[in-house]
N, C-alpha and C positions, 0 to 999 in steps of 0.2 A: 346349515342344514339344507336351507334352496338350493344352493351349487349343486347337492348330489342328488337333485329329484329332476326330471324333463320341467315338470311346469313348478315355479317358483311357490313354493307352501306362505310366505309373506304376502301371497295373492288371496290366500283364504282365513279368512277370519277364524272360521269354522276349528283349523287345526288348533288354533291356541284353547281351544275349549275339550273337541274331542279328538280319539282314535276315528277318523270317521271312515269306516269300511262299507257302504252301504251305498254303494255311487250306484246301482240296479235298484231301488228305491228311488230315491230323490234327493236330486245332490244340493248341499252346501253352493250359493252362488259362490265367484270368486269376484273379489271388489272391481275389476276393471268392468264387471257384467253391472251393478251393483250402480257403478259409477253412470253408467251407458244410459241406464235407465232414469237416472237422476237429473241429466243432464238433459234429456230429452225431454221430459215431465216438465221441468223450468222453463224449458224455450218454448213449451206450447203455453205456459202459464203465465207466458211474457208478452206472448205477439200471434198466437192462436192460428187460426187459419194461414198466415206467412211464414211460416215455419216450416210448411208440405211441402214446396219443391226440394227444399235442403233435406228434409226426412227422407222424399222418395229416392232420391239419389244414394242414398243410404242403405235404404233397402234393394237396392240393385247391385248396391258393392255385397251386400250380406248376401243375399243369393248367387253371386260371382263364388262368393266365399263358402259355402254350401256346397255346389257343385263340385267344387274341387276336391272336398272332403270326400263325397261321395263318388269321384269318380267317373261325371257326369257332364254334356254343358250345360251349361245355366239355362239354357234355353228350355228346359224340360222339369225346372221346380217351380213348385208352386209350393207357398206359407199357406199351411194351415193350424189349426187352434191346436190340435195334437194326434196323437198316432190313429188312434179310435175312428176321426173326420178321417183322413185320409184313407182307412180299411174302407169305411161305407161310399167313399167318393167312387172307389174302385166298384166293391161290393152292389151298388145302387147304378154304377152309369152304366155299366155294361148291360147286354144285348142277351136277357138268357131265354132259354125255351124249354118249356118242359122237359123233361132227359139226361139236363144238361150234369155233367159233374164237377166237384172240387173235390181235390184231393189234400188232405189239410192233417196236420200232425195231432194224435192224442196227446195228451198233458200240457197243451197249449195256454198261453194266456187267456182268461175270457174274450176280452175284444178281438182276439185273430181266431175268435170262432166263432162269436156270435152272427159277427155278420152274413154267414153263409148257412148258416142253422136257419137264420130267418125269411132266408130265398123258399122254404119249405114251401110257404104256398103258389109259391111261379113255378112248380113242380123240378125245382135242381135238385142234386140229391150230394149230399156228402159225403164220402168215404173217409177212415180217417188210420191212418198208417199208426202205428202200434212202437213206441221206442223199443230197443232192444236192451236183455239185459238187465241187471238190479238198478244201474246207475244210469238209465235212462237212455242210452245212448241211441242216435238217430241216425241209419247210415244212406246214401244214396241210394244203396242194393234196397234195402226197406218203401225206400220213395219208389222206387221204379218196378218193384213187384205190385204196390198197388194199384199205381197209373196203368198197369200190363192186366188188371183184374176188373178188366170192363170196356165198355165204348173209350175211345180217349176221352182224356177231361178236358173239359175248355181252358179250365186252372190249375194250378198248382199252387198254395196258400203255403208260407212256414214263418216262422220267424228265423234270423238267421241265427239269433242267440236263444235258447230257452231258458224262461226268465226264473226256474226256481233250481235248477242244478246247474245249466250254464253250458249245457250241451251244444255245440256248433254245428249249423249243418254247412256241407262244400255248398256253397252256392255257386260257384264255379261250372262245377259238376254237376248239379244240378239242375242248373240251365241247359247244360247239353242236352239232358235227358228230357228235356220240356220242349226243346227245341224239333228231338226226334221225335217226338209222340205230338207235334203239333200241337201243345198247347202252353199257354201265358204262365209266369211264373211272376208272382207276387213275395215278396220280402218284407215284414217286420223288422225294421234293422235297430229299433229302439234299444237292444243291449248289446248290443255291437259298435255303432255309429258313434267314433270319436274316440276311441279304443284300440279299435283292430284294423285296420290299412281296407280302404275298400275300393273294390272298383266295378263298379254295379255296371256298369254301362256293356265294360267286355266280357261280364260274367254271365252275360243274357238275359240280367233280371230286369222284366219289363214294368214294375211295379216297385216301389219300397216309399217308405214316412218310418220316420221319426218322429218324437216331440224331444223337447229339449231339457226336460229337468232331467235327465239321467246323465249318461255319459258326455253329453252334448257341455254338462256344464251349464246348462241355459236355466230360462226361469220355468215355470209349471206356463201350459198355456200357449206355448209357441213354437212351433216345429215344422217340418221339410218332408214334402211331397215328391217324388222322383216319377215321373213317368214317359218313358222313353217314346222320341218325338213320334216317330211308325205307331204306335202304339194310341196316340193323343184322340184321333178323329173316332177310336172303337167307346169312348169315354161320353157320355152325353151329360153337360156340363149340370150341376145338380141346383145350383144358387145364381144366374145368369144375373150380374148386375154390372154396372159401369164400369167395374174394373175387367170385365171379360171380354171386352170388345177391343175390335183396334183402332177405334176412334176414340178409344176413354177421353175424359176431360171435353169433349166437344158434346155438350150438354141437350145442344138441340137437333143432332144429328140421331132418330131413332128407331134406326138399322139396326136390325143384329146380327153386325157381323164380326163375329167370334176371333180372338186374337188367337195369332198360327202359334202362340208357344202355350206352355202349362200356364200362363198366369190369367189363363182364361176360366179357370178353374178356380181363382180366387172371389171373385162376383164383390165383396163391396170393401167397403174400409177397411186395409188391415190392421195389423197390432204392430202401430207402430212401436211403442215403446219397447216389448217384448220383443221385436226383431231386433232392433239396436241392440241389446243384452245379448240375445243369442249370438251377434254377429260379434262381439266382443268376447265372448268365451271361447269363437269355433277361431278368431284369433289366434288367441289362447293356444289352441289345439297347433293350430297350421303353425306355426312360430317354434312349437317346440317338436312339433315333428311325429307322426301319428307310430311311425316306425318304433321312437325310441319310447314314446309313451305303454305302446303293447309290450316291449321288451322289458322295458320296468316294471309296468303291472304283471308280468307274467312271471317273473322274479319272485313280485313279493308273493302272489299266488301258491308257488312252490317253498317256499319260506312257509308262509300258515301253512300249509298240507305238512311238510316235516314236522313242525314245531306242535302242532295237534294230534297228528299219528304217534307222535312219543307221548304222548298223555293215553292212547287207547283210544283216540280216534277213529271213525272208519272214514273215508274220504268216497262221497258219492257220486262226486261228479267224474265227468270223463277226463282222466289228463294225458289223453294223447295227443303226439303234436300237431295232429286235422281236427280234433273236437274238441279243446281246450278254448279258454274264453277266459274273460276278466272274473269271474263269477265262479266260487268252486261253494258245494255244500259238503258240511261232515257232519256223521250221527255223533254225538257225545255221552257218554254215561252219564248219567248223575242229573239235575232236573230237568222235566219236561223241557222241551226245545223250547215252546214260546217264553216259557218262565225261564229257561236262561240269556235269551234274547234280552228279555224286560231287566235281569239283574245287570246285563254288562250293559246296557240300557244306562244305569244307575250311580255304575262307574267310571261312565265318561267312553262309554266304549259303544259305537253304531255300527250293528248290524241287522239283520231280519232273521224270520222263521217264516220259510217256505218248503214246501214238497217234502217234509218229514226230517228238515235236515236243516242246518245253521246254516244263513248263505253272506258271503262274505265277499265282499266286491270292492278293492282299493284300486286307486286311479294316481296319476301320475304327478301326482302332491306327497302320496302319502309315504312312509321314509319305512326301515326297516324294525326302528322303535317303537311304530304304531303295531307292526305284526307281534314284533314280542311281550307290548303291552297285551295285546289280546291275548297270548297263550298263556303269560303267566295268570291273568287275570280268570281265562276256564278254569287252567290247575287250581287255582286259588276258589272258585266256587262251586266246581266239581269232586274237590276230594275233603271237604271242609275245613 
């Protein structure tokens, strides 16, 4: 059954137990993540402090390893605890003045809006772009009527996935558009990143984080800051401590003078253990090829869309081939949506209940038997 999946299903525990469709949630680690962490937790539990050169070394290949995912050089990520740290790093370092605007999508995750709802009193103001449509869709034409409905923004906020239909935005295209109106373009890429082929760097996004328990495969806790080097010096660092300098390690030298890449942005200890894991599943990712991973997940995607529309499904999410995503919702007849979450819940079957609709998110472990266990298993508690 692994030969016919991009990433090997004997990798996850998790499959021998459930359907697990809920990789926009929080995924199932896979053992080599699992291992990474165990292995690391022993060596500090063996010899403590001598163990940090061998770690940091580690974490320079995992951020090598990051980069590449993202599209990016390494020079430009910084590890933070998770997606939320990296909005307000942004949200808080930057330079606003009264007037100032964000332009930031309705029906957004809370954390890619709180943080600019809360600029309220440095007097910035938020506008917020309207998806189109029943099924939510979000097109660039929508982005760029808003941006063109005032002073320019200094920002532009999205996610590049939305996390409860799954709607894509071009961030491509996007960037253009941020580009011509003079202002910074920030990305969410936490349900996209590790999934869908990225490449932030040429796509003008001058911001994006991740955390790593979704897509990434990683644990809760650990995740990738991107911010493009031009961009680094508009950032005033928010937590300045010995790892932000470029004399880190030299103890009695107390200058500060701020290291020329993002890891000046990480101020004190990081999470070591949790970077190993993370750097063991984006493994994972980079080994079996981000390309063939989207293409499988977007397979089985269209497999649950058929296989649920013949029960009376309605399928809410966008599945055209620029706003499709790992993440599709459908309304179903028959019990409330969270109460049929909680029943396939019950039989071994993960998913969620978001934005009024069942959201179903398989990754490239998951085989064609897990889709059809889901359908038969709705048919089976939707018609009694």
């Amino acid at each position: 059954m692994g030969a016919t999946t991009p990433l090997a299903r004997e990798y996850f525990p998790a499959a021998q137990r459930w359907a697990y469709l809920n990789h926009a949630g929080i995924c199932p680690l896979p053992q080599p993540a699992v291992n990474a962490m165990h292995r690391r937790a022993t060596e500090v539990s063996l010899d403590g402090e001598f163990t940090y050169a061998a770690h940091s070394a580690e974490i320079e290949r995992v951020r090598t390893s990051a980069a590449r995912l993202m599209g990016v050089p390494s020079t430009d990520i910084a590890f933070v605890k998770n997606t939320t740290t990296g909005l307000g790093m942004i949200a808080n370092g930057l330079d606003w003045s009264a007037g100032d605007r964000v332009v930031v999508p309705d029906l957004e995750f809370p954390s890619t809006l709180y943080p600019w709802l809360a600029l309220a009193d440095r007097g910035v103001l938020v506008d917020r772009v309207r998806p189109e449509g029943p099924g939510g869709k979000l097109t660039v034409e929508a982005f760029i009527d808003r941006i063109n409905d005032g002073p320019p923004p200094k920002l532009v906020v999205t996610s590049w996935v939305q996390f409860g239909r799954g709607w894509r935005v071009d961030l491509a295209a996007l960037g253009r558009a941020c580009d011509e109106a003079g202002a910074l373009l920030c990305a969410d890429v936490i349900q996209g990143l590790g999934v869908l082929p990225a490449e932030l760097e040429r796509w003008g996004v001058d911001f994006a984080m991740a955390d790593g328990h979704k897509w990434l495969l990683g644990p809760e806790g650990s995740g990738v800051l991107y911010v493009r080097g031009a961009r680094l010096d508009l950032l005033r660092p928010l937590e300045p401590g010995w790892n932000s300098v470029a004399h880190r390690e030299d103890w009695d030298n107390l200058e500060l003078v701020f290291d020329d890449t993002a890891r000046r942005l990480e101020g004190g200890m990081p999470n070591v253990t949790g970077i190993a894991a993370l750097g063991a599943s984006i493994d994972l990712l980079l080994a079996a090829g981000i390309p063939a991973i989207w293409s499988h997940v977007d397979r089985l995607c269209d497999l649950a869309c058929s296989g649920l529309s013949a029960l009376g499904a309605t399928v809410l999410s966008d599945r055209s081939t620029e706003g499709r995503s790992g993440i599709i919702s459908v309304q179903v007849d028959g019990p409330p949506i969270p109460l049929l979450a909680k029943q396939l819940q019950s039989e071994g079957i993960a998913v969620s209940a978001r934005a009024g609709g069942l959201r179903i998110s398989p990754h490239g472990y998951n085989t064609d038997e897990d889709i059809d266990r889901l359908v038969d298993t709705v048919a089976k508690l939707t018609r009694g």
